[in-house]
Backbone as a printed PyTorch tensor [residue, N CA C, xyz], in Angstrom:
tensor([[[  3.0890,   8.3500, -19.5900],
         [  3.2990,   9.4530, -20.4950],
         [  4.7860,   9.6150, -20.8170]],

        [[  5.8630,   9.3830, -19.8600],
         [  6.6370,   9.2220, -20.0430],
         [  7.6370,   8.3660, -21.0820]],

        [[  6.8090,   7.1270, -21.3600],
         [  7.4030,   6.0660, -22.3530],
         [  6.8770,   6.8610, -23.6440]],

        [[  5.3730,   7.8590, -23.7180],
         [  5.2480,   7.8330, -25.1720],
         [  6.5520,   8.9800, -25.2950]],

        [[  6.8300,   9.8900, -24.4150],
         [  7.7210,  10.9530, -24.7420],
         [  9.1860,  10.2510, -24.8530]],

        [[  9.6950,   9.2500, -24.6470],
         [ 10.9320,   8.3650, -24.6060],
         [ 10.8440,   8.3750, -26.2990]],

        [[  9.9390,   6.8550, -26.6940],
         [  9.6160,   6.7530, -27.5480],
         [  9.6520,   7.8350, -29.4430]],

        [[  8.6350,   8.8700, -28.8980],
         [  8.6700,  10.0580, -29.9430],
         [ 10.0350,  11.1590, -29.8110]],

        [[ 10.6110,  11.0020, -28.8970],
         [ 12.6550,  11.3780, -28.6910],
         [ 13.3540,  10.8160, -29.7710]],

        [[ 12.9640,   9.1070, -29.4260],
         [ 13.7850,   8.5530, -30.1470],
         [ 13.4920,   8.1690, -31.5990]],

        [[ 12.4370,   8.2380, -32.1780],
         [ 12.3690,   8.8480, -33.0850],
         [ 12.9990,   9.9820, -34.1120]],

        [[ 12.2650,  10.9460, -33.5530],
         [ 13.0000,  11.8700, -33.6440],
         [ 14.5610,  12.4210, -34.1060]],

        [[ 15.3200,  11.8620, -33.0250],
         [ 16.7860,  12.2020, -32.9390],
         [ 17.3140,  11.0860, -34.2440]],

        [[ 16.6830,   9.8280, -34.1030],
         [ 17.4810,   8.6680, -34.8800],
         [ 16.6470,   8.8320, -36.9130]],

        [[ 15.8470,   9.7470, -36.6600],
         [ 15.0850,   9.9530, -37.8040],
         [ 14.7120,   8.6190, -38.3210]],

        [[ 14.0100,   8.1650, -37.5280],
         [ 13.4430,   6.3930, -37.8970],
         [ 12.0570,   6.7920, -37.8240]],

        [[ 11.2610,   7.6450, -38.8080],
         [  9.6510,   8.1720, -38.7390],
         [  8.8350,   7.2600, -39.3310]],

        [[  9.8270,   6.0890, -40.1640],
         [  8.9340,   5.1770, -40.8380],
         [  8.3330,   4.0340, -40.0660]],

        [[  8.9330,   4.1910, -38.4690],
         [  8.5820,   3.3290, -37.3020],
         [  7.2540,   3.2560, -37.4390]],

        [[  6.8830,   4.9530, -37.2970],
         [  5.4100,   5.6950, -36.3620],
         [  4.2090,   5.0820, -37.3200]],

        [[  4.1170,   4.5240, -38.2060],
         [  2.8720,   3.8730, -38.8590],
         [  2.8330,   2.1930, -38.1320]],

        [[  3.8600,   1.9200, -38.2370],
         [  4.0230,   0.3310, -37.3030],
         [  3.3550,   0.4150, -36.1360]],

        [[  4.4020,   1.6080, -35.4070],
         [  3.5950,   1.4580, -34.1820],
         [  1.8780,   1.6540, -33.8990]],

        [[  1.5510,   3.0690, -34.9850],
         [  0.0740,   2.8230, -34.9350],
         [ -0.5730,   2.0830, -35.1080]],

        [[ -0.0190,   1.2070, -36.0330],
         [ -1.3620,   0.0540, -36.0660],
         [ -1.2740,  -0.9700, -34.9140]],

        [[ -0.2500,  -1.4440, -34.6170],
         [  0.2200,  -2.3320, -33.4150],
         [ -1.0620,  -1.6610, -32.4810]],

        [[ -0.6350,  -0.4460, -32.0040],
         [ -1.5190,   0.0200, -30.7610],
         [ -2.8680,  -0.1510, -31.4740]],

        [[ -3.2600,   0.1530, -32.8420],
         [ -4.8840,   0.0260, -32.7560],
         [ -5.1210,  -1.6250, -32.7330]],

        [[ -4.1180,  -2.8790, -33.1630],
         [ -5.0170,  -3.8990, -33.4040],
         [ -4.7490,  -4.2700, -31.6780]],

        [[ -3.9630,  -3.8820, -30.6730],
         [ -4.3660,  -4.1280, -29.3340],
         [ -5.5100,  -3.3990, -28.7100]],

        [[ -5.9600,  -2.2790, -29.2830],
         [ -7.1900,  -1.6370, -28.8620],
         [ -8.3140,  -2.6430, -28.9570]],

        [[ -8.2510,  -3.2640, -30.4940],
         [ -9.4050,  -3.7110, -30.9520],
         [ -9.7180,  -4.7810, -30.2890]],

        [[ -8.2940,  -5.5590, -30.1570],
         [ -8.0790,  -7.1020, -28.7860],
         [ -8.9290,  -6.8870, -28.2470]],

        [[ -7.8470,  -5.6460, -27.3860],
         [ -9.0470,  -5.9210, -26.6000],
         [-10.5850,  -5.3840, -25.8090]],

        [[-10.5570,  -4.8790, -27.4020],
         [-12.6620,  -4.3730, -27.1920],
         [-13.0200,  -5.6520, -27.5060]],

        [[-12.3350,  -6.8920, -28.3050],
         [-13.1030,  -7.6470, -28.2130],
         [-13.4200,  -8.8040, -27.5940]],

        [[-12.1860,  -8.8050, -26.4490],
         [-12.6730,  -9.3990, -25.5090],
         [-13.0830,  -8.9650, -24.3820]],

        [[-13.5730,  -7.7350, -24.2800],
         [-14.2850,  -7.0800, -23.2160],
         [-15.6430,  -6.5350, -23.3160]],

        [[-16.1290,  -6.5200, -24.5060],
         [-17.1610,  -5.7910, -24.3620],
         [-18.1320,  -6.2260, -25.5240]],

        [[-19.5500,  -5.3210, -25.4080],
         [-20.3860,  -6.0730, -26.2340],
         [-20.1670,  -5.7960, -27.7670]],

        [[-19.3770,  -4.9450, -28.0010],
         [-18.8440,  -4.9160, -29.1030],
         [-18.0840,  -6.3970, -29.8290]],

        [[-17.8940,  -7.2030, -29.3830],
         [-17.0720,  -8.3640, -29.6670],
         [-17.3850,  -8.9910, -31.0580]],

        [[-19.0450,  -9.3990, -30.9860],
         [-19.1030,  -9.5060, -32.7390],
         [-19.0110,  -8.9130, -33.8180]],

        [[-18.6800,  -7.8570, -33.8710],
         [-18.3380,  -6.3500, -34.8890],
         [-16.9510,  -6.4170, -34.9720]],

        [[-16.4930,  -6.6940, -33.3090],
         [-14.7630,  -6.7120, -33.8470],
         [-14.2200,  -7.9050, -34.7650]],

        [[-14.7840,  -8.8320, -34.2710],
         [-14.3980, -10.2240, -34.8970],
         [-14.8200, -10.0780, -36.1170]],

        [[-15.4640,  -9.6370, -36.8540],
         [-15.8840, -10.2260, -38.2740],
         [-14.7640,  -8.6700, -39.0310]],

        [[-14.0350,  -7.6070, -38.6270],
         [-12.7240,  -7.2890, -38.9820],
         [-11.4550,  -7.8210, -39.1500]],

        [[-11.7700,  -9.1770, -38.1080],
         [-10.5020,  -9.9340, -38.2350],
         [-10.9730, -11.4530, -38.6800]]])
């Protein structure tokens, strides 16, 4: 919890907000990673990518 509060600081202070869409997607296409190599979801993820 600490890194996301580092993170949204530095933001913040350096007014670099055009980061925070980068980073969201980054974190969702590692979500999706890795649902799809974990779970039975895997052929649903794959045919997104």
């Amino acid at each position: 919890m600490d890194f996301l509060k580092d993170i949204l600081g530095f933001l913040s202070k350096r007014k670099k907000f055009w980061l925070l869409p980068v980073i969201i997607i980054l974190l969702f296409v590692g979500v999706m990673l890795s649902l799809a190599s974990t779970s039975a979801l895997a052929p649903f993820v794959y045919t997104l990518f």
